[in-house]
C-alpha positions in Angstrom: 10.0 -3.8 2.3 11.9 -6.3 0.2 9.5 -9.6 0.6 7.2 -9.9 -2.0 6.1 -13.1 -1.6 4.6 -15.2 1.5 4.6 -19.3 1.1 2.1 -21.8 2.2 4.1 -21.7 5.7 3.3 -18.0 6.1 0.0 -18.2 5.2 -0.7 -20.5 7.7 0.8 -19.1 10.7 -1.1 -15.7 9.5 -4.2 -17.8 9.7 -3.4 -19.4 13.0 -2.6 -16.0 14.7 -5.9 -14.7 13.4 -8.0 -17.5 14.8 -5.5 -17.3 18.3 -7.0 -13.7 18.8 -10.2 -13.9 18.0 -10.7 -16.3 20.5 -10.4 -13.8 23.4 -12.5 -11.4 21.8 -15.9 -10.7 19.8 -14.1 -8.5 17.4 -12.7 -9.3 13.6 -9.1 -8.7 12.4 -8.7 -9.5 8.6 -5.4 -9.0 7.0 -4.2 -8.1 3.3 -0.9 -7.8 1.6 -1.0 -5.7 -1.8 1.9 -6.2 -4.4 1.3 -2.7 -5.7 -1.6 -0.3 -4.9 -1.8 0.8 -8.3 0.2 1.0 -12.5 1.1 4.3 -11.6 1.6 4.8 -15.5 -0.1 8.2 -16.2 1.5 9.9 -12.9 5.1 8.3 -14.2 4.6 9.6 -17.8 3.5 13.3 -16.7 6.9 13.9 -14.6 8.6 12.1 -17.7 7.4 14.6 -19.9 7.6 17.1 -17.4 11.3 16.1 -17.2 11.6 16.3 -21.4 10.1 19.8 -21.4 12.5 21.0 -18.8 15.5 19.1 -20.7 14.4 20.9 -24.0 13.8 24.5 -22.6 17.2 24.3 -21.2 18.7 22.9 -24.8 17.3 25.6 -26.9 18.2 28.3 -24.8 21.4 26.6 -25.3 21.6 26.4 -29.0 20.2 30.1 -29.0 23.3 31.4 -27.1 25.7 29.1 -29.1 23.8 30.3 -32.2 22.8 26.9 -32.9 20.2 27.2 -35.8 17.3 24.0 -35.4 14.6 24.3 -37.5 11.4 24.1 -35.1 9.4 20.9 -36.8 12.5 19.2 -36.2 13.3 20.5 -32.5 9.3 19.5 -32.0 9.8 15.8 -33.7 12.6 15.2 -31.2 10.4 15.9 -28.4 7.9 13.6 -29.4 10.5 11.0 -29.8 12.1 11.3 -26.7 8.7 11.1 -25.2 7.5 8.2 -27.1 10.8 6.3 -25.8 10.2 7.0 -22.4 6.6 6.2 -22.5 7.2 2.9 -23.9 10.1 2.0 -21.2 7.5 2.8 -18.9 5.0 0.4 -20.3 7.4 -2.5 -20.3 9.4 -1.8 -17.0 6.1 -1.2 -14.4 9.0 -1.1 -11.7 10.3 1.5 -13.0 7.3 3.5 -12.5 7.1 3.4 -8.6 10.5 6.2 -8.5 9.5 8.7 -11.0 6.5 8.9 -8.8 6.5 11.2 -5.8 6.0 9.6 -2.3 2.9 11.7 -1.1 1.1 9.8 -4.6 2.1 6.6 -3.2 0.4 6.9 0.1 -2.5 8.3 -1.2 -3.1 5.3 -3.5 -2.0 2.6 -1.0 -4.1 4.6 1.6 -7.3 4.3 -1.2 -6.8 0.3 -1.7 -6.7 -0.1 2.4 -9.7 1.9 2.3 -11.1 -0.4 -0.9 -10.1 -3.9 0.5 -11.8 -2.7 4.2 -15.5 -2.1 2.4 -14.3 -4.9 -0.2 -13.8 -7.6 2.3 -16.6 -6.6 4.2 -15.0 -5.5 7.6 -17.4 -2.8 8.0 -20.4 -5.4 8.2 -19.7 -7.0 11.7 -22.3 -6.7 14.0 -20.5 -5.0 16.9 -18.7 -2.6 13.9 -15.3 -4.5 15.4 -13.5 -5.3 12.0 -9.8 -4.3 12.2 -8.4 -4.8 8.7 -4.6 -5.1 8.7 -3.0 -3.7 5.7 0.4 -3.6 3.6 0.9 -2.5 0.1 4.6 -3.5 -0.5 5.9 -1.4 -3.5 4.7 1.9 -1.6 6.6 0.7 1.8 3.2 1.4 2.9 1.2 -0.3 6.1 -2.5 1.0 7.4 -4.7 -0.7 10.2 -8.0 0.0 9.2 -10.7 -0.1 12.1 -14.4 0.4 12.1 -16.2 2.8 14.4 -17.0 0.5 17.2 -13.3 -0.2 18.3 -12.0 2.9 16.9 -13.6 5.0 19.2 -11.9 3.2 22.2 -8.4 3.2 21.1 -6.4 6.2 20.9 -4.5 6.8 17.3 -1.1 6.3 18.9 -1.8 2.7 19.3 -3.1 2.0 15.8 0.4 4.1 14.6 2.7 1.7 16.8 1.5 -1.3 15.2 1.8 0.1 11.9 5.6 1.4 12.9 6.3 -2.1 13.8 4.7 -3.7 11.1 6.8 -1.9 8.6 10.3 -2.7 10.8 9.3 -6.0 10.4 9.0 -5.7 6.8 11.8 -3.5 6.2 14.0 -6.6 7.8 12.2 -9.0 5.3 10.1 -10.4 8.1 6.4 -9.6 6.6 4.7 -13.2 8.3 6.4 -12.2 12.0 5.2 -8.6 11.4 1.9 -9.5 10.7 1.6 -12.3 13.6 2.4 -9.5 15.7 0.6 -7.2 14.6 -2.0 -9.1 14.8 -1.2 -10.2 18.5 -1.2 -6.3 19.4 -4.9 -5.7 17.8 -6.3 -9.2 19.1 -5.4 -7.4 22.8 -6.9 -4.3 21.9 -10.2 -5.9 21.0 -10.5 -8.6 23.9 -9.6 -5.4 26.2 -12.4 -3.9 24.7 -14.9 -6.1 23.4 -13.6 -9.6 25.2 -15.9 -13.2 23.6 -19.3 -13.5 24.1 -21.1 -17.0 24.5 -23.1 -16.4 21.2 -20.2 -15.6 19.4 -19.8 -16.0 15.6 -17.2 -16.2 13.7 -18.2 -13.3 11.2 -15.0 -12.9 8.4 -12.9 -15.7 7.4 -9.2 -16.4 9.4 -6.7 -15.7 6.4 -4.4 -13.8 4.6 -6.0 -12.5 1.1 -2.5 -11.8 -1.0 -3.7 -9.1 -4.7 
């Protein structure tokens, strides 16, 4: 995913997609678009010093077989140093973090803020339980659609995991706003098959894009 930013223009078409599907349908899509899912800094540091602890068990069985003599206070002060330099790259360079972390971490966290944003925004609260929450975390190259019990339970998981599929191509080909109109299309269909407009209906979550 290599857009990290969506302009005014975006946002609206977003919006207008939004309030285009819920037209047909009772049901609540909300979208989200995460710059990073979390610092990452403590998972980073732990394989740097996991990498420094390999680097010096190699070195001093090195110096032993060359018969190297180190005296072990100073051996244990280069450690720390090397340690303290990386830790300190890390603090200043949070892009740097994302590749010393491995990719299993990142979906977890990604997968936790989706699951954050869909009780934060409130999608679980509609009255039919018809909140889809449409979600991308960009540094993790992650996307989730997140939907409550009511529609869940009438749409088989290989549907939800095509939208998802497409929503990252889109991404991947720095499309993010086309991905997420159609994406959005897709689960607007889903829900008016489902759960089509009612003459009482009320518009229940706001019709935008929330960018964190």
């Amino acid at each position: 995913m290599t857009q990290t930013t969506l302009n005014a223009g975006d946002h609206e078409r977003i919006a207008a997609a939004i309030r285009t599907a819920e037209a047909e349908t009772s049901g609540e899509i909300y979208c989200v678009v995460a710059h990073r899912s979390d610092g990452y800094f403590f998972a980073a540091a732990f394989a740097v010093m996991t990498g420094i602890l390999l680097v010096s068990l190699a070195a001093a069985f090195a110096l032993e077989y060359w018969w190297v003599a180190v005296r072990l206070p100073h051996f244990v002060i280069v450690q720390m140093l090397a340690l303290a330099a990386a830790c300190a790259l890390l603090w200043s360079m949070p892009g740097l973090r994302i590749w010393l972390v491995p990719r299993n971490l990142l979906y977890r966290a990604a997968h936790d803020n989706a699951l954050r944003q869909f009780y934060a925004r409130n999608v679980h609260l509609t009255m039919a339980r018809t909140g889809v929450l449409i979600f991308v975390s960009l540094a993790e190259r992650y996307a989730e659609v997140v939907a409550d019990a009511g529609i869940d339970a009438k749409v088989p998981q290989d549907k939800w995991d095509g939208i998802v599929a497409d929503l990252i191509r889109h991404a991947g080909e720095n499309r993010l706003a086309d991905g997420f109109v159609a994406a959005i299309s897709t689960v607007g269909n889903l829900l008016s098959a489902h759960f089509p407009v009612s003459e009482h209906d009320a518009n229940e979550l706001d019709d935008h894009l929330v960018e964190i």
